[in-house]
NULUMFI-378933 format. One line per field, with one value per residue (C-alpha): x, y, z; residue in one letter. Coordinates in pm, whole numbers, plus 50000, padded with zeros to 5 digits. Example, Ala and Ser with C-alpha at 12.3 -4.5 7.8 and 13.67 -1.06 7.14 Angstrom:
# residues 2
px <- [51230,51367]
py <- [49550,49894]
pz <- [50780,50714]
r <- [A,S]
END
This chain:
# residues 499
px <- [73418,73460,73189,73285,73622,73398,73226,73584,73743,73367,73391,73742,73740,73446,73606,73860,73595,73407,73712,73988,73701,73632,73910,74027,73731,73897,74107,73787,73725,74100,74039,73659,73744,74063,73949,73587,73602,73390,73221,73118,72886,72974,73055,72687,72572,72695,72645,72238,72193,72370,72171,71855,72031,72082,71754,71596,71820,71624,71304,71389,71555,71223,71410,71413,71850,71752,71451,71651,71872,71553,71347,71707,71745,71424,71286,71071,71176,71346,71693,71670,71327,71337,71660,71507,71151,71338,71563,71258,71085,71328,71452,71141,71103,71397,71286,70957,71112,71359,71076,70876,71177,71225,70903,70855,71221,71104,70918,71136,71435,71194,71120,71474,71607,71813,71636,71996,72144,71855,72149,72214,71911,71832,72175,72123,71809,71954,72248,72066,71840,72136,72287,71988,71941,72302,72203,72064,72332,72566,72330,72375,72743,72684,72433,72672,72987,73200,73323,73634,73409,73222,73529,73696,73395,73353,73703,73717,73454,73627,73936,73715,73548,73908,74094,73799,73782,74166,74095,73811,73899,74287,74416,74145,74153,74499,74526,74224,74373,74727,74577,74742,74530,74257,74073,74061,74077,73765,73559,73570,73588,73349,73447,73065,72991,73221,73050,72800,73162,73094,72730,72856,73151,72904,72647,72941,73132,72745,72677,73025,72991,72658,72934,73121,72744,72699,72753,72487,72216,72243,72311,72019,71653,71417,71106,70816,70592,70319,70272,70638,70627,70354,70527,70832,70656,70434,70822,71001,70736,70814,71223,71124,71004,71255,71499,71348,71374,71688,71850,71670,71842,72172,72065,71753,72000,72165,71802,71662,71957,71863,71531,71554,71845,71754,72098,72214,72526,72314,72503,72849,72742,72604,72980,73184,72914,72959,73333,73389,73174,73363,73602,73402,73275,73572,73252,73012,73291,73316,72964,72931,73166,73017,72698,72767,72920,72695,72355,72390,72551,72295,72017,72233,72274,71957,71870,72185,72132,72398,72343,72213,72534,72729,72538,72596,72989,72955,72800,73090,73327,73189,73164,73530,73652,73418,73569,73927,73860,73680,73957,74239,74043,74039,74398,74509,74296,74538,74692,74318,74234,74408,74182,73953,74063,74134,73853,73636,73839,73569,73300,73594,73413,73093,73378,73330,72959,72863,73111,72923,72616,72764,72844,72500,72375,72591,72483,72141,72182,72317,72031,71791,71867,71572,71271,71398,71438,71091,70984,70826,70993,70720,70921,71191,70974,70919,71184,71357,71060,71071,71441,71376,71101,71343,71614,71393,71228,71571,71686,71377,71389,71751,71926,71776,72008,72247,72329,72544,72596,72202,72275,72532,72373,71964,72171,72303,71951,71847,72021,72011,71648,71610,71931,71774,71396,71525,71712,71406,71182,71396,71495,71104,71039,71396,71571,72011,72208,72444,72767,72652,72893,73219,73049,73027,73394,73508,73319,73366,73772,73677,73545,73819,74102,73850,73845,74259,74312,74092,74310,74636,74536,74461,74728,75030,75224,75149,75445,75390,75007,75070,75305,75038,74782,74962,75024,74669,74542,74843,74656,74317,74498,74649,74350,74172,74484,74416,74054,73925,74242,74490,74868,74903,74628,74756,74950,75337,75395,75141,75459,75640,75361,75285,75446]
py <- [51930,52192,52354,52400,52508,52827,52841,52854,53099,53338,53335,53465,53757,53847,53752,54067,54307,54128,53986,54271,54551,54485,54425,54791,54910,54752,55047,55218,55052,55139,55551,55545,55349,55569,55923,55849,55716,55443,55668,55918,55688,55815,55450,55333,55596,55477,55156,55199,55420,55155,54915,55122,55145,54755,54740,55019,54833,54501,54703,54916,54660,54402,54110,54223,54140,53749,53792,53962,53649,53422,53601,53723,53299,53239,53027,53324,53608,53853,53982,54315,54380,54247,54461,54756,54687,54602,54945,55155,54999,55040,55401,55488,55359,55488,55834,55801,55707,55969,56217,56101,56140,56502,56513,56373,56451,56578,56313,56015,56182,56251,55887,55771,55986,56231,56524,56698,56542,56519,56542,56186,56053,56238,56153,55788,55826,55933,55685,55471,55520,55539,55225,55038,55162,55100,54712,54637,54763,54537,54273,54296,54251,53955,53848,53916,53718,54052,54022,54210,54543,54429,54407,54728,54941,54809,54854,55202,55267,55150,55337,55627,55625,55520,55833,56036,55936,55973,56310,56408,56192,56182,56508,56809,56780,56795,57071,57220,57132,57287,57575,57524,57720,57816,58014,57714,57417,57635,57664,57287,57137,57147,56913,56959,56728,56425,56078,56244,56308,55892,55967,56224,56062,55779,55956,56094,55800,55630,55923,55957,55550,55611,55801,55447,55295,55533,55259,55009,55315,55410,55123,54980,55029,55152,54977,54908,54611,54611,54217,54114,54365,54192,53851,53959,54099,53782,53585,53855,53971,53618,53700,54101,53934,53694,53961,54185,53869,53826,54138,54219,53855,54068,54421,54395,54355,54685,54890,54744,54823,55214,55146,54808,54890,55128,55249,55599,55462,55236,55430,55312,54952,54939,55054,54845,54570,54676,54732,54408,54242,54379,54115,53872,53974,53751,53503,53774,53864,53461,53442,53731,53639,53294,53438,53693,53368,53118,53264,53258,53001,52796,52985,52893,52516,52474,52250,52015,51666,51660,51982,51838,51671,52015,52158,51903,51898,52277,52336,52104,52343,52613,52519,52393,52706,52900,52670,52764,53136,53044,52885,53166,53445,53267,53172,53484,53686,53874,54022,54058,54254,54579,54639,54817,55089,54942,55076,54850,54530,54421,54314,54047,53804,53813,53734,53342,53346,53597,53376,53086,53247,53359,53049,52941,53221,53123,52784,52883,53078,52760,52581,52890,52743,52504,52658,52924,52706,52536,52901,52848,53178,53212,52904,53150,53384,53103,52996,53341,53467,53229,53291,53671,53625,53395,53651,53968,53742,53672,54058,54176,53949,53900,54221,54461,54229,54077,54371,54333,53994,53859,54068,53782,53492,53603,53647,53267,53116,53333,53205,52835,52814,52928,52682,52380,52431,52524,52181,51999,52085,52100,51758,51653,51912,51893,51669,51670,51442,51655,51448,51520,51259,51467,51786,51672,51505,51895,52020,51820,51899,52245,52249,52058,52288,52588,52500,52425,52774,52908,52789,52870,53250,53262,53060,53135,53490,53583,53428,53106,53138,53215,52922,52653,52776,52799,52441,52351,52564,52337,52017,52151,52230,51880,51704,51910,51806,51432,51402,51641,51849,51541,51778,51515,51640,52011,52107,52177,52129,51817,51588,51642,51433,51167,50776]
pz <- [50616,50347,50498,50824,50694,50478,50805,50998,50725,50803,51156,51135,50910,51097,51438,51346,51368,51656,51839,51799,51799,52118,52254,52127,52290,52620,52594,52705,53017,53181,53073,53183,53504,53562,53470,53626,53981,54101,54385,54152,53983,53616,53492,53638,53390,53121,53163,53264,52982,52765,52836,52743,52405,52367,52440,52176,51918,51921,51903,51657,51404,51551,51403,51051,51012,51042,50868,50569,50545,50546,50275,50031,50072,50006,49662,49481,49614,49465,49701,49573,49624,50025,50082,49947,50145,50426,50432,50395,50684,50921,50805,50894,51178,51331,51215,51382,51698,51732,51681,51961,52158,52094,52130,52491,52614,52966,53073,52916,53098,53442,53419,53382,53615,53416,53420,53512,53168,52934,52630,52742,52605,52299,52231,52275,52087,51741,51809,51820,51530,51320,51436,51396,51010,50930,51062,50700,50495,50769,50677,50318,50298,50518,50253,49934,50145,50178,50509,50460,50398,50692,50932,50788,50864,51221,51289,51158,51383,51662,51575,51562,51851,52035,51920,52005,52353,52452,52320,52543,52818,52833,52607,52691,53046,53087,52852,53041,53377,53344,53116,52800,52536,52754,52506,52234,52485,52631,52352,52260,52592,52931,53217,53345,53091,53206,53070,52857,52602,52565,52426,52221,52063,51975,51797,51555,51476,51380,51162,51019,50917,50726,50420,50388,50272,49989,49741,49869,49912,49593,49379,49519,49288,49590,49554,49879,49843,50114,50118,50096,50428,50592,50503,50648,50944,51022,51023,51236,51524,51693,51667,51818,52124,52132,52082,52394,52583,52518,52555,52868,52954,52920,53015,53270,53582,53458,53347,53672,53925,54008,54057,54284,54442,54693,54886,54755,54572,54318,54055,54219,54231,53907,53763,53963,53835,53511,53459,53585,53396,53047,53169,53105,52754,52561,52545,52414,52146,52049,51991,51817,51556,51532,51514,51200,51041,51118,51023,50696,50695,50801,50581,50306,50380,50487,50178,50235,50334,50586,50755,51065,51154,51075,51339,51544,51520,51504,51818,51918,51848,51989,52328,52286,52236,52475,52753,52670,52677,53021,53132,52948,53163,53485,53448,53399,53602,53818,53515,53343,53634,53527,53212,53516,53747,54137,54292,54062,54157,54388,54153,53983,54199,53899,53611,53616,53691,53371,53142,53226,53126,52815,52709,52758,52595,52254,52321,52341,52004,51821,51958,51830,51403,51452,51498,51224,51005,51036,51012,51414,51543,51792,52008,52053,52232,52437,52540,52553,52755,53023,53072,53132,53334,53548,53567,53625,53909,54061,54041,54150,54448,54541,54436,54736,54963,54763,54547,54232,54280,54248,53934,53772,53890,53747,53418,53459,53547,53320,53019,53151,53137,52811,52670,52833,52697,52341,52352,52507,52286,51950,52006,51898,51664,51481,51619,51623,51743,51952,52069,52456,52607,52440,52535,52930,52924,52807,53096,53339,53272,53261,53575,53718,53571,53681,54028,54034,53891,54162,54451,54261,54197,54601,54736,54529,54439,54118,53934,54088,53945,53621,53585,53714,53588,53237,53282,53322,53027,52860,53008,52814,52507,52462,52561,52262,52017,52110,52079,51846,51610,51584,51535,51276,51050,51040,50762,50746,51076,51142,50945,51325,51472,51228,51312]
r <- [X,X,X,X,X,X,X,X,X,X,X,X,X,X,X,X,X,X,X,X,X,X,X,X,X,X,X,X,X,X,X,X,X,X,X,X,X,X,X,X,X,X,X,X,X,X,X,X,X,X,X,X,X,X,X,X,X,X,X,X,X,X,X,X,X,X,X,X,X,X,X,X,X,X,X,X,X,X,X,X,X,X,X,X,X,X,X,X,X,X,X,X,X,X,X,X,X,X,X,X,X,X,X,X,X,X,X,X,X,X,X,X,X,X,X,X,X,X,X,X,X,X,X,X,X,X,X,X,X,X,X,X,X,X,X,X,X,X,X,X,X,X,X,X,X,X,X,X,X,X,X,X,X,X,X,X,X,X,X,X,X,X,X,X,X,X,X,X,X,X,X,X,X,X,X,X,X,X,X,X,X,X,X,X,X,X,X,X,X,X,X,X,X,X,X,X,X,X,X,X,X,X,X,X,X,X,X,X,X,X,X,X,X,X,X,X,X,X,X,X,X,X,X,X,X,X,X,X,X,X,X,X,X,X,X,X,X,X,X,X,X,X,X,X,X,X,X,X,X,X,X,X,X,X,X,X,X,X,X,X,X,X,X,X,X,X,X,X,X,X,X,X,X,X,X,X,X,X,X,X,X,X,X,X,X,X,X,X,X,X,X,X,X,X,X,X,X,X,X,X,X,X,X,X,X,X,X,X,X,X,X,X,X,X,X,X,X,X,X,X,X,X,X,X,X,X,X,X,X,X,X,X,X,X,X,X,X,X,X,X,X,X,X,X,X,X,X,X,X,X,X,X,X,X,X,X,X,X,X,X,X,X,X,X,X,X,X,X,X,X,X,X,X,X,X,X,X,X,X,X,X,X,X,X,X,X,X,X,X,X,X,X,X,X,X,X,X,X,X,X,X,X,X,X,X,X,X,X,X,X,X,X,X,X,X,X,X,X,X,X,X,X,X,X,X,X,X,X,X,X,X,X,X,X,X,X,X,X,X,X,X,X,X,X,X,X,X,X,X,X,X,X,X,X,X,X,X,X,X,X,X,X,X,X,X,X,X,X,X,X,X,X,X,X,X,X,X,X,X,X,X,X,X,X,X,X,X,X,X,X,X,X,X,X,X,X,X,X,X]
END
């Protein structure tokens, strides 16, 4: 128990970075969806060439942040030596990639069809670069348990990149607009540029954060050691192409969309696709913060007799908590609904279907801990393989009619395949005795309460919504206080409820 209470006390610190960081970045989807109509198609931009950069990052950090946390655990290796090895591969990696870029801009922007903008993706490219070399350093205060650092520099760079947006997107063009300092307000602002100011704004806030790392670059005595490298490498290929899997698992729908999609306002789907879907990212923000908590976590217990039932009771927990955000956003979904500008508000329709795969997916990562731990990464290709090849086949085939919405549900097979082979096949190679039976009871309620909140948001004014469907997020809460966080057992207040 005091474990999962470090684990709990982890996941929180590093929930206000996750949690509250993107939630501030919310703030971006109202100004992007509000200054940059739907029919223009600027939001599809940014969201395609987003995705492109979720995409670089897996392959240019190729698994090396778990692998860092396997060999800095690791009996016989020296911490120092694998953070320093580790730093110098990717650093130059990233380098290497953002010269070919340069190198090949026309054809990479030909390609991707921004020949018009090619700033967009030489932008991305060095953003991304930096991003994925700052990943180590990340890693290391995860490593030496200093989460507060951790959460201070991800929130500063979502302050950051906050300010800077209301500036480019909110205060310039109205200055520009009503010609308030036209000379100034001139020089520093173009409106040709519209969503490329996003790009822009990115690749500053990632360069700016690189200052707040000075310590850890410098304390650190460099040293490269080939066969460490090639040990590392032999662990982390398998987790690269389980990382491509699984990001295209999240991003494929939105890389594949122009190109598959072949009315003239793929652009305009894509954003009301992918505004709506930031809705549903409260289970991509849970799992995050579990996830920056939990992996070392479990690297670090991995020699503990008991830890197989602390997975089991943490996995537990997990989906408890996924399901109440589930049902928190459905619930309040006519109010939610206003994070995005109205001319998105059709694609709310994809909001339960890409939680649901969410959950899976953070399901799917809590399932991942066993064939890491056996040092079998190559499973995880696997199983993350099939479940792309699953929802690329589903896009592929179902988006040219279906549009957006063959989009959500490829990203729920997607996902699904990949949870249910992972737990298949680690039950006989590492076998955990997950309470299932509590796990369906909590779903099967969810479901219930799901489908009750539907009908109440349709049939009933919004007051009359929020009231019912407040009292059935009640019904979940109380059900959780019974079975599984007894009020009794909770300090100060827990002496109300005792007999």
């Amino acid at each position: 128990m005091a474990n999962l209470k470090s684990l709990a006390k982890d996941t929180a610190i590093y929930g206000l970075s996750s949690i509250v960081g993107r939630f501030l970045n919310y703030l971006l989807v109202p100004l992007y969806t509000a200054k940059i109509s739907a029919a223009s198609g600027g939001y599809g931009v940014i969201t395609n060439v987003y995705a492109y950069t979720a995409l670089l990052m897996v392959i240019l950090t190729y698994g090396m942040e778990t692998t860092f946390f396997r060999y800095a655990n690791k009996e016989g290796e020296d911490p120092a030596k694998v953070f320093s090895t580790t730093l110098i591969s990717i650093g130059f990696t990233s380098l290497m990639f953002v010269i070919l870029v340069l190198l090949f801009i026309d054809p990479i922007t030909g390609f991707m069809g921004y020949s018009d903008h090619p700033s967009y993706i030489w932008v991305m490219a060095i953003t991304v670069a930096i991003d994925a070399f700052q990943c180590i350093p990340f890693a290391y205060l995860r490593y030496k348990k200093r989460p507060i650092k951790f959460a201070a520099l991800k929130l500063l760079n979502i302050f950051m990149t906050i300010a800077l947006n209301l500036v480019f997107f909110l205060l310039l063009p109205a200055l520009y607009d009503n010609h308030i300092g036209d000379g100034f307000i001139s020089s520093i602002y173009d409106p040709s540029i519209g969503a490329g100011y996003a790009f822009y704004i990115n690749l500053f806030c990632s360069a700016c954060l690189i200052l707040f790392f000075w310590k850890e670059l410098t304390s650190t005595k460099y040293s490269f050691d080939k066969a460490l490298l090639r040990r590392m490498l032999g662990y982390s290929w398998p987790i690269l192409v389980l990382g491509i899997a699984g990001i295209l698992n999240q991003t494929a729908d939105k890389i594949l969309f122009p190109y598959i999609y072949k009315n003239t306002d793929a652009h305009t789907q894509l954003g009301i696709y992918g505004a709506a879907s930031k809705i549903a990212m409260i289970m991509a923000m849970i799992t995050q913060a579990f996830r920056y908590a939990y992996e070392p976590f479990v690297f670090g217990k991995s020699k503990d007799k008991d830890n197989r039932e602390t997975y089991a009771k943490a996995m537990k927990y997990f989906i408890i908590f996924t399901l109440l955000a589930f049902l928190a956003v459905i619930g309040y979904m006519d109010i939610l609904k206003y994070i995005i500008g109205r001319d998105y508000w059709d694609g709310l329709k994809v909001v339960p279907i890409v939680m649901a795969a969410e959950i899976m997916m953070g399901i799917y990562f809590n399932l991942s801990f066993w064939y890491k731990l056996i040092d079998k990464t190559i499973w995880g290709a696997y199983f993350s393989g099939a479940g792309c090849l699953v929802l690329i086949a589903v896009n592929v085939i179902f988006v040219p009619r279906y549009g957006y919405m063959a989009c959500a549900w490829a990203g729920f097979a997607g996902y699904a395949t990949a949870m249910v082979l992972s737990y298949l096949v680690g039950q006989k190679k590492y076998p955990i005795n997950y309470p299932l039976k509590d796990i369906a009871v909590y779903v099967a309620l969810t479901l219930v309460l799901y489908f009750g909140m539907t009908y109440a948001n349709r049939l009933l004014p919004l007051w009359g919504a929020f009231i019912v469907n407040t009292l059935l997020l009640i019904v979940f809460m109380a059900y959780i206080a019974k079975r599984d966080f007894p009020l009794a057992s909770l300090p100060v207040i827990g002496k109300y409820f005792r007999k």
